[in-house]
N, C-alpha and C positions, 0 to 999 in steps of 0.2 A: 154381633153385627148382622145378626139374621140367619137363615138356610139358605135365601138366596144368594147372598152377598158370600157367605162361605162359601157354597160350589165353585162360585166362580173364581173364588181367592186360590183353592184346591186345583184349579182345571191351570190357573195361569204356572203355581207353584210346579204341577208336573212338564212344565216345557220351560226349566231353567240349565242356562250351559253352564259348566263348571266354570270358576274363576283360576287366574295362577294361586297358588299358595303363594302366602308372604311370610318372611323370614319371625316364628315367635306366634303369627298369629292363627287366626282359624285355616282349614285345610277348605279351601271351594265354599265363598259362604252364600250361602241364600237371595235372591236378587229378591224371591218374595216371601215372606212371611204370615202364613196365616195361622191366627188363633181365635179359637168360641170359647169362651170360659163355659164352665158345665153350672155355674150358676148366674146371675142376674146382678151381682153386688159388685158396686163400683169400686170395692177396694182393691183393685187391679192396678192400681195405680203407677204402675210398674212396666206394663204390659210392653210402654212402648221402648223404654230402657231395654225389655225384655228380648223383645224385637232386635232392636240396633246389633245388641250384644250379637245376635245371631248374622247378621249381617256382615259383624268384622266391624263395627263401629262402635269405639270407646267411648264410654256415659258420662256424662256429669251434670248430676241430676241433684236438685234442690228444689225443697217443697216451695209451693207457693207464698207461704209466711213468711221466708226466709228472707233477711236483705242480707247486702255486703257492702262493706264501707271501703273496698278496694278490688282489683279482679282479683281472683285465687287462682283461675284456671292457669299459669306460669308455676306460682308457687307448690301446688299439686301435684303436677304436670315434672317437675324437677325433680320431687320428693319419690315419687314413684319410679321413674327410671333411674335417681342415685340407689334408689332400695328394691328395684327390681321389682316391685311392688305389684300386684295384679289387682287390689282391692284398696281403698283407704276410704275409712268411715272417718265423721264428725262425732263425738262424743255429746252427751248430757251437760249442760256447767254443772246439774243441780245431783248430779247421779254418776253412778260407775257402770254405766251402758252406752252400748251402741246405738247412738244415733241417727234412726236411718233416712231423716230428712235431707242429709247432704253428704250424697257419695261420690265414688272415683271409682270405675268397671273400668280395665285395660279388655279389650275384646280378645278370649284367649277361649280356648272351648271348654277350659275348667272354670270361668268365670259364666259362660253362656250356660255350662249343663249348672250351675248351681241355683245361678238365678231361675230359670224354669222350676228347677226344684223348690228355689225358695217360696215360688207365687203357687205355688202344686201344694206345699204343705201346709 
């Protein structure tokens, strides 16, 4: 986003009040968020999932390719709170992998530190 635009993301980040905790979720989450990727490649793609996550705000993110021929967010959304669930990926049709065009992040701070870690590694 620049050095300018970072200082200033930095300056506003250090004059945030804590929030209440909420039951399950993140402890005081962030009203602002700043990040510089240490390199120039758009594969960051994440970044703003990345974001939310830290905010205390649950993701569900599909790539741009992606259609649906019905909402899922309900059917998701069930599936994760019957199974407690803090993560649910879309698979491959044509493979036995993890598909990372169409997820489900419940905002937990084990879901926030891994995704940073995921886009870090």
């Amino acid at each position: 986003i620049g050095e300018v635009a970072s200082r200033y993301c930095q300056g506003l980040a250090g004059h945030q009040a804590p929030k209440p905790e909420r039951a399950g979720r993140m402890h005081s989450p962030p009203t602002v968020v700043c990040w510089t990727p240490d390199t120039p490649s758009q594969v960051h793609r994440f970044t703003v999932a990345n974001a939310l996550l830290h905010l205390g705000v649950d993701v569900f993110y599909m790539d741009m390719d992606t259609f649906m021929l019905q909402n899922p967010v309900d059917p998701i959304l069930k599936q994760a709170d019957e199974g407690s669930y803090e993560a649910i990926f879309s698979k491959h049709a044509d493979a036995d992998c993890v598909n990372i065009g169409v997820f489900y992040l419940r905002s937990t701070n084990q879901t926030a530190l891994w995704m940073t870690q995921f886009m870090v590694w």
